[in-house]
C-alpha positions as CSV (number, residue, x, y, z in Angstrom):
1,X,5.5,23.3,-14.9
2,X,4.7,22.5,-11.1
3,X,2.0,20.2,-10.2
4,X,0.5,23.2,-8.0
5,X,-0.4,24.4,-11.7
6,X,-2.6,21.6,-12.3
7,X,-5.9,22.6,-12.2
8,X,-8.1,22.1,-9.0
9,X,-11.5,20.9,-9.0
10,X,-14.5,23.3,-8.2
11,X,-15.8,21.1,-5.5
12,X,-12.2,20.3,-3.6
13,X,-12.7,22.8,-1.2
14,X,-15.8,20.9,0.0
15,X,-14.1,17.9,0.6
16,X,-13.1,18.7,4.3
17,X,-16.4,18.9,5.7
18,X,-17.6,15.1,4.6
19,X,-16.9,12.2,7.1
20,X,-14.4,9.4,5.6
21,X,-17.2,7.2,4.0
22,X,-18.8,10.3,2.2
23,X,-15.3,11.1,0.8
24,X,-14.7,7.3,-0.1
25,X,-17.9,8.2,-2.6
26,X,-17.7,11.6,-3.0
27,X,-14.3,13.7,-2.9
28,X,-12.4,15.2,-6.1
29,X,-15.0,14.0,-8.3
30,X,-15.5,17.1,-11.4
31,X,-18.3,16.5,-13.6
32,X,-18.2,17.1,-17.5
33,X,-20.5,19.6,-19.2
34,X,-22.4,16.2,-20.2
35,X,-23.7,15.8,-16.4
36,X,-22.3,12.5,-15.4
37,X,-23.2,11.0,-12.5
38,X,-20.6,8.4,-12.5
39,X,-16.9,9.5,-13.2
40,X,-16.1,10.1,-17.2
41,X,-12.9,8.0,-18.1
42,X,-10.7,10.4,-20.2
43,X,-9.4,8.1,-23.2
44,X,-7.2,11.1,-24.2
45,X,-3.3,10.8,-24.9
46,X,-3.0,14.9,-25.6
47,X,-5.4,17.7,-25.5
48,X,-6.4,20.6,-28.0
49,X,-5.4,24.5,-26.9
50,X,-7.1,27.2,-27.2
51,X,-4.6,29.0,-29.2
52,X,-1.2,28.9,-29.6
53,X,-0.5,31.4,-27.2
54,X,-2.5,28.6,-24.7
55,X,-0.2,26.3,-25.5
56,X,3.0,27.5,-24.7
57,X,1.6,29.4,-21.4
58,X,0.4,25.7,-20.5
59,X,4.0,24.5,-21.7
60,X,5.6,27.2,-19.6
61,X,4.1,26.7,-16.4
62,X,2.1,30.1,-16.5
63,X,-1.4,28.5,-16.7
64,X,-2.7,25.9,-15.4
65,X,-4.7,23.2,-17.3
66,X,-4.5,19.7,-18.9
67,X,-1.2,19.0,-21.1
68,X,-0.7,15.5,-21.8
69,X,-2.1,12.6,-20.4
70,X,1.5,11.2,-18.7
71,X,0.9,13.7,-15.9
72,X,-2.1,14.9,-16.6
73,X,-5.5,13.2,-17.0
74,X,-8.6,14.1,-15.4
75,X,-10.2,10.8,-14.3
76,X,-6.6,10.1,-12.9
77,X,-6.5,13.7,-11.0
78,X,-10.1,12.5,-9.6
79,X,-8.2,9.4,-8.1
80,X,-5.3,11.2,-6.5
81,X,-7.9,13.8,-5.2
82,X,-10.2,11.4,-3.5
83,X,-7.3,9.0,-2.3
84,X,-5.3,12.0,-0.6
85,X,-8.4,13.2,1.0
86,X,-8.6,9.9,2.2
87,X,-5.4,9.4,3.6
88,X,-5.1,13.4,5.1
89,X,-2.5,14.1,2.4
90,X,-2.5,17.5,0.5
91,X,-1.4,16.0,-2.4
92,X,-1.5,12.6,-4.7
93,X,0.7,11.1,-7.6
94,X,-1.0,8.4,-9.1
95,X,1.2,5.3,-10.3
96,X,1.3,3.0,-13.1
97,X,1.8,0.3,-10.3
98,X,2.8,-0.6,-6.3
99,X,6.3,-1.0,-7.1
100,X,6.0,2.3,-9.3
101,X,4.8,4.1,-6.3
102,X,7.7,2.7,-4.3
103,X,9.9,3.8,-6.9
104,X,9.3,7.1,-7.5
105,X,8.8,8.3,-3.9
106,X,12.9,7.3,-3.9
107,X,13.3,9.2,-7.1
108,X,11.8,12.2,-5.8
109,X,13.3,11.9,-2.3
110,X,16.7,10.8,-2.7
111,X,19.8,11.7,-4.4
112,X,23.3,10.3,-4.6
113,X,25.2,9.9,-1.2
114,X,22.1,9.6,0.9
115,X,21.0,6.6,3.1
116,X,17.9,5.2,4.0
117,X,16.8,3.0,6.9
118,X,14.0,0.3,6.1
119,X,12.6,-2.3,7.8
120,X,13.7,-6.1,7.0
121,X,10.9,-7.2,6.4
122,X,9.7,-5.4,3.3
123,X,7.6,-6.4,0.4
124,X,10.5,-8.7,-1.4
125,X,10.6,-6.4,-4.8
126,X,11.4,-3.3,-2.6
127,X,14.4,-4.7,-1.2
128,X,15.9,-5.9,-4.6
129,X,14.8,-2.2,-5.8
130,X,17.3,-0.8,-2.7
131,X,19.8,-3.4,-3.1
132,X,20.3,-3.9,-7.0
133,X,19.1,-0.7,-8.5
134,X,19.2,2.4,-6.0
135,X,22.5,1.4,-4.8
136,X,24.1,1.7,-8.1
137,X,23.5,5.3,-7.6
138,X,24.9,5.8,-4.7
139,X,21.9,5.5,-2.0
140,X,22.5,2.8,0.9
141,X,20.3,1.3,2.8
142,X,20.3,-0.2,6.4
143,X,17.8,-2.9,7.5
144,X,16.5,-3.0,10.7
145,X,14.2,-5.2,12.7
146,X,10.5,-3.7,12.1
147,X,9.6,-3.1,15.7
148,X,12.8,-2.6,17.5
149,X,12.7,1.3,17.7
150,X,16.4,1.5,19.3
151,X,17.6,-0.2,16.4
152,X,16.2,2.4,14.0
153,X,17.9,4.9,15.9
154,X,21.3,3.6,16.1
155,X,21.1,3.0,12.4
156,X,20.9,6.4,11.6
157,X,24.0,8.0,9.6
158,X,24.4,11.9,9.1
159,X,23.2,11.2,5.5
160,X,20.2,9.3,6.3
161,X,17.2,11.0,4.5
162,X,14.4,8.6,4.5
163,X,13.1,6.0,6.9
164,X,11.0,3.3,5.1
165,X,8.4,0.7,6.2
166,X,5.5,-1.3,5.8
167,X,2.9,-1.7,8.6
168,X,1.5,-4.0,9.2
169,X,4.6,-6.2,7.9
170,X,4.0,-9.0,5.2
171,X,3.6,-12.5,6.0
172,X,4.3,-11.9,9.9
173,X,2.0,-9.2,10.6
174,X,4.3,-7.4,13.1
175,X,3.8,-3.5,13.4
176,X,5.7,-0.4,14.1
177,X,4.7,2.4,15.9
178,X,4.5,4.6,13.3
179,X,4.4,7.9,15.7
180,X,7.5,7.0,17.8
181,X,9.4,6.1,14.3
182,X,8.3,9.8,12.5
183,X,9.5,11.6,15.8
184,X,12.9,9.6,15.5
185,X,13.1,10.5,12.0
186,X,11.9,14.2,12.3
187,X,14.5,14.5,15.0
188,X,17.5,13.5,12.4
189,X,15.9,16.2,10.1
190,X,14.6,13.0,7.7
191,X,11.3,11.9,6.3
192,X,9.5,8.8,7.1
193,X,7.4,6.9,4.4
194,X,5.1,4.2,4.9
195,X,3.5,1.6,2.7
196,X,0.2,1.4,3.9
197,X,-1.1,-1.6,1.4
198,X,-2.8,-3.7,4.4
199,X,-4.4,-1.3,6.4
200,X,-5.4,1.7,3.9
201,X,-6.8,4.5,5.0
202,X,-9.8,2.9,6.0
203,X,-8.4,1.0,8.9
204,X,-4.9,3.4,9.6
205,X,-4.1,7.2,8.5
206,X,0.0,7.2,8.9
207,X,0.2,11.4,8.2
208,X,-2.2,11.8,10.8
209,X,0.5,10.2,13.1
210,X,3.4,12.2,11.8
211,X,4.7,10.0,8.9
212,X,5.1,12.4,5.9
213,X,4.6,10.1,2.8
214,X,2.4,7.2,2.4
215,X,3.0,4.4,-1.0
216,X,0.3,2.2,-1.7
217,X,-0.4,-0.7,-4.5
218,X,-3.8,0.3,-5.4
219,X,-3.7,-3.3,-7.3
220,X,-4.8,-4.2,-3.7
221,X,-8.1,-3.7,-1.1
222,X,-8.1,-0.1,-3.2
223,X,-9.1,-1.7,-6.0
224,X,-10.4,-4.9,-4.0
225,X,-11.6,-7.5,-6.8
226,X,-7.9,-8.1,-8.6
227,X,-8.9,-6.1,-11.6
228,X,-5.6,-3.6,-11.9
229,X,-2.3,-2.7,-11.0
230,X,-1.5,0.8,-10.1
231,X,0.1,2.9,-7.0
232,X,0.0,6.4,-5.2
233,X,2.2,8.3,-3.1
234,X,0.4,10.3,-0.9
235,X,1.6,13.3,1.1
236,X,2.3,17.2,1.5
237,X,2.1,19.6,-1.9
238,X,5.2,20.6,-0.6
239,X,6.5,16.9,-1.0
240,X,4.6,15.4,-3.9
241,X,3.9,18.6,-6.2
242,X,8.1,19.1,-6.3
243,X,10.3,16.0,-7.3
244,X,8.2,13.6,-6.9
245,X,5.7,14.9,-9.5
246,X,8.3,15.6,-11.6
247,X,10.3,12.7,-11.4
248,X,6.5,11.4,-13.1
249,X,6.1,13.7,-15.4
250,X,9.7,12.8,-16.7
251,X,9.9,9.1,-16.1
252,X,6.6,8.5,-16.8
253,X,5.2,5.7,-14.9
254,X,1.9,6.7,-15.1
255,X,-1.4,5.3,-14.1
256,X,-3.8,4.5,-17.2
257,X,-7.2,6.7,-17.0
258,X,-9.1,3.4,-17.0
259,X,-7.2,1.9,-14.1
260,X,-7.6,5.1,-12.8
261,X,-11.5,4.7,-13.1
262,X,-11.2,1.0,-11.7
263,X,-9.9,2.3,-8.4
264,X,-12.0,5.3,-8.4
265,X,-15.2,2.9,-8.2
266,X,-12.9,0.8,-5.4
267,X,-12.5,3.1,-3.5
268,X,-16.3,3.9,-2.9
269,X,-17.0,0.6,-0.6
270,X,-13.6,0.7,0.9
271,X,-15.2,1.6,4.4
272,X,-17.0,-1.4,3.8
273,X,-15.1,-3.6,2.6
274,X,-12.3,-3.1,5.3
275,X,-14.4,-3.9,8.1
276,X,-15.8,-6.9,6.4
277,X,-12.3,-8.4,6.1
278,X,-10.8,-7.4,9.6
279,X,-14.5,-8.8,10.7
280,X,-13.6,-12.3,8.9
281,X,-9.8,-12.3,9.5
282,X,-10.4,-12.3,13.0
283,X,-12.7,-15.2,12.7
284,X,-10.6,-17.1,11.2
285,X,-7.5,-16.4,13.3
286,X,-10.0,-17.3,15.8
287,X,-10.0,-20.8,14.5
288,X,-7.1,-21.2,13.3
289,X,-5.4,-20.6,17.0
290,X,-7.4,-23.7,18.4
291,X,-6.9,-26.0,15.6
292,X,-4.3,-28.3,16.9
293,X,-2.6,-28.7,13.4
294,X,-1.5,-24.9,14.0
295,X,1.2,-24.2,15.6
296,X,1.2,-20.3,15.9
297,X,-1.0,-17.7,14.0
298,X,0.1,-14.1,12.9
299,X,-2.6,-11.5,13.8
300,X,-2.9,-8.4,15.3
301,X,-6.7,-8.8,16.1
302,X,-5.5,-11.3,18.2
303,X,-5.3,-10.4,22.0
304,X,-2.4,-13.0,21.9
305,X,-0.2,-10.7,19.4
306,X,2.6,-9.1,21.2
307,X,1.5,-6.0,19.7
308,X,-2.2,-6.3,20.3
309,X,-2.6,-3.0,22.1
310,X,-0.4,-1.3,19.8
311,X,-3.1,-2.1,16.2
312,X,-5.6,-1.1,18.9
313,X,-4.0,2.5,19.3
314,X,-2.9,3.3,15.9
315,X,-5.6,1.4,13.8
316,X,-9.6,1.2,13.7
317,X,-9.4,-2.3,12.4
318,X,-6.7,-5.1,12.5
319,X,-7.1,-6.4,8.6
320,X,-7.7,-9.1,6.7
321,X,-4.6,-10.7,6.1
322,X,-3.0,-13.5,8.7
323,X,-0.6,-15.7,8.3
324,X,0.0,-19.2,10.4
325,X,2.6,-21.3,11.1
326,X,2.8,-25.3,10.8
327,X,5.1,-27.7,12.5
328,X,5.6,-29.9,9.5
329,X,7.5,-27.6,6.9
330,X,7.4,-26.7,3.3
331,X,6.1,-30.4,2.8
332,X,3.2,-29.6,5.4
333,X,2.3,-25.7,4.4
334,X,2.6,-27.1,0.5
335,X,-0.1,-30.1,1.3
336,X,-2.8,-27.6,2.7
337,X,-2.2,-24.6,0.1
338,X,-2.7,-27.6,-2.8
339,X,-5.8,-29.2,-0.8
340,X,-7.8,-26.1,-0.9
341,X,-10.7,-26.3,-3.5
342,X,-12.2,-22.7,-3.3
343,X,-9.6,-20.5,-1.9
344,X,-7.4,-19.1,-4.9
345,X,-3.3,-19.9,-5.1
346,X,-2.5,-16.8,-5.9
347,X,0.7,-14.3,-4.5
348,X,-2.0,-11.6,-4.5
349,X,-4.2,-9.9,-2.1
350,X,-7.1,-7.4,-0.9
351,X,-9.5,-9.3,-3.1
352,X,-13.1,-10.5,-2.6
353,X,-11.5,-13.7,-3.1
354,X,-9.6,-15.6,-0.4
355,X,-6.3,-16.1,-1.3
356,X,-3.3,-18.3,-0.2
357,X,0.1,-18.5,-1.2
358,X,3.5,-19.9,0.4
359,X,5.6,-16.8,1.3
360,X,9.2,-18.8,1.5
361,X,8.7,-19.6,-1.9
362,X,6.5,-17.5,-4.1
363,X,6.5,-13.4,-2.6
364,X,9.8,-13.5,-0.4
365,X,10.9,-16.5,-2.7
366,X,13.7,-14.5,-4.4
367,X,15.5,-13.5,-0.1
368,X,18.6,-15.5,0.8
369,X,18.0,-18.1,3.3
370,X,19.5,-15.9,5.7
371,X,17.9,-12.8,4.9
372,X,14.4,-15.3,5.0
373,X,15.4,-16.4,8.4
374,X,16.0,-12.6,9.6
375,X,12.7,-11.7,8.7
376,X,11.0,-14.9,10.1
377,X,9.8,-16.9,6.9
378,X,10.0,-20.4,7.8
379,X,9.0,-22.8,5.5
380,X,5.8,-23.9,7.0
381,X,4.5,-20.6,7.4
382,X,1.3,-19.8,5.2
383,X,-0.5,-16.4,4.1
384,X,-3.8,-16.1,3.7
385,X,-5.7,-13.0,2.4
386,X,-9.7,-13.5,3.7
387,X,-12.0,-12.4,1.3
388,X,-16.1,-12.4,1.5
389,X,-17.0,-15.5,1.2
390,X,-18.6,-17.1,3.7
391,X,-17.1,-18.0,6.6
392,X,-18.3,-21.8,6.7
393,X,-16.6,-22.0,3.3
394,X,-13.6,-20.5,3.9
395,X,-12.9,-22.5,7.1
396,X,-14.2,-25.9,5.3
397,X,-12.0,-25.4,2.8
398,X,-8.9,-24.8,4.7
399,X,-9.9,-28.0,7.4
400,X,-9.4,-30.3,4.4
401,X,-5.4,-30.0,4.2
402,X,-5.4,-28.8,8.2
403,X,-7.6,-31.9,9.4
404,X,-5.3,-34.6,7.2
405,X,-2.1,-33.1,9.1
406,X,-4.0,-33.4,12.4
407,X,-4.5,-37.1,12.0
């Protein structure tokens, strides 16, 4: 069975005409004969058949319909309806997590022999993915500085298939220009995939600027109060509905129908939300830039950032992550992160809640000091996710560890 065989909900074909809030609420929801306002959650593992002649038709491929919840489940095809809507995508594969997302867009994409270029500075997990796991199989994988666009180029092989990134990068905030990069790549005949976990579609819509797949961790601003794990890999039926739904269907790293739900509900005040955090992220940067404990501060909102005008081209919003930089060192970084009363000391993110965590030790804590120096993570460099709180607060309580180092 394709995944163009799974059955499309009577009120998709609407979806193009709402504005991006309306389908943040609105898009691939399919109501039950009960009348539900809210989404149903669909607690089912398999599903009955009409006869058997249904079944093997379904079985075959020659009928379209529910089979079995590890690729098909209909509050979970209501997620990747209303998430690829959101992102421009023709298609969705929902994920059991972020790193399952990132996983099976390489499963579905590349084969033995090929090569991919990435950025260095990658979410820690992917690189070990690339380095210890794909590369048993026979896929390489170049690194290259995130923003240097002459050094994607020249890392191109004849067998490079996929170039890979994350934009904005994570702790430093540095950006690629994700249009210059998907013309380099669709000049070499391969595909470009982003991660687009700190923006999301709310703030930065990578297919409309040529990428062809987009990975996210739902666990993140989708779901936006730390309640699940799950991922997506958004992008063209032509894409998503050949191997890489059937590298799901087969591997099964599927996202549950409650998670499913969970990120469903998410996804309704991501407009919000978004420009709630990029509004309070940029406050704090703000203040974080004149506090004289600081040394530097990583944030695109910032007219300061050496890509400044860049976020302002390819994004409606700059985020609500930042990281900063202080003089004194892990010693110095680890003395405000443990002085902080309200903000939680946590290596997660998108969340209502503030969070801060030490990057050189906790999310790129498992990099080589070189390959920590190559991508910039120093050892008094700090990453804070702004949440909702109130600004006072949040400020207040990171001036308790900032003020002592000022002294």
């Amino acid at each position: 069975m394709t995944a163009d065989l799974i059955p499309e909900l009577p009120d998709a074909a609407d979806d193009a005409a709402l504005a991006f809030a309306s389908l943040a609420v609105r898009a691939g929801q399919s109501r039950s004969a009960e009348g539900e306002h809210s989404e149903a959650i669909y607690p089912t593992s398999s599903y009955v058949f009409d006869s058997a002649a249904q079944a093997a038709a379904r079985f075959a491929g020659e009928e379209p319909g529910n089979i079995y919840s590890r690729f098909t489940n209909p509050t979970v095809r209501m997620f990747e309806q209303r998430l690829a809507a959101l992102e421009g995508g023709e298609a969705c594969v929902a994920t059991s997590s972020g790193m399952a997302a990132v996983l099976t867009a390489c499963m579905g994409l590349l084969k033995q022999g090929d090569h991919v270029v990435c950025s260095r500075d990658v979410f820690g997990n992917t690189t070990a993915l690339l380095n210890n796991f794909l590369a048993r199989f026979g896929v390489a994988t170049t690194y290259v500085p995130l923003s240097d666009t002459a050094a994607w180029r020249a890392a191109l092989r004849p067998e490079t298939k996929v170039l890979y990134l994350e934009t904005p990068s994570n702790p430093l905030m540095e950006l690629a220009d994700i249009r210059e990069l998907a013309d380099i790549a669709h000049d070499h005949g391969a595909l470009l995939v982003v991660d687009n976990c700190f923006c999301t579609p709310a703030l930065q819509r990578p297919l409309a600027l040529g990428a062809d797949v987009v990975v996210h961790s739902a666990t993140k601003y989708i779901d936006g109060q730390g309640r699940c794990v799950g991922g997506a890999v958004v992008g063209s039926k032509a894409l998503i509905e050949k191997d890489i739904f059937t590298f799901l269907r087969n591997a099964g790293p599927t996202m549950s129908p409650f998670n499913a739900w969970v990120f469903l509900k998410g996804l309704e005040t991501l407009p919000l939300r978004m420009r709630a955090h990029s509004a309070a992220a940029l406050e704090l940067a703000q203040w974080l830039t004149a506090h004289p404990a600081v040394a530097r501060v990583n944030y695109p909102g910032l007219e300061t950032h050496p890509q400044h005008a860049l976020a302002r081209r390819q994004q409606s919003g700059f985020g609500g992550v930042l990281s900063f930089e202080l003089d004194g060192g892990r010693a110095a970084a680890w003395s405000v992160i443990d002085a902080v009363r309200m903000i939680s000391i946590t290596g997660n993110l998108g969340d209502t809640k503030s969070t801060i965590t030490h990057p050189a030790t906790t999310t790129h804590g498992k990099l080589s000091a070189e390959q920590k120096a190559a991508a910039g993570i120093t050892e008094g460099l700090i990453r804070v996710s702004v949440g909702l709180e109130d600004m006072t607060d949040i400020r207040r309580d990171l001036a308790r560890g900032l003020d002592a180092l000022a002294r």
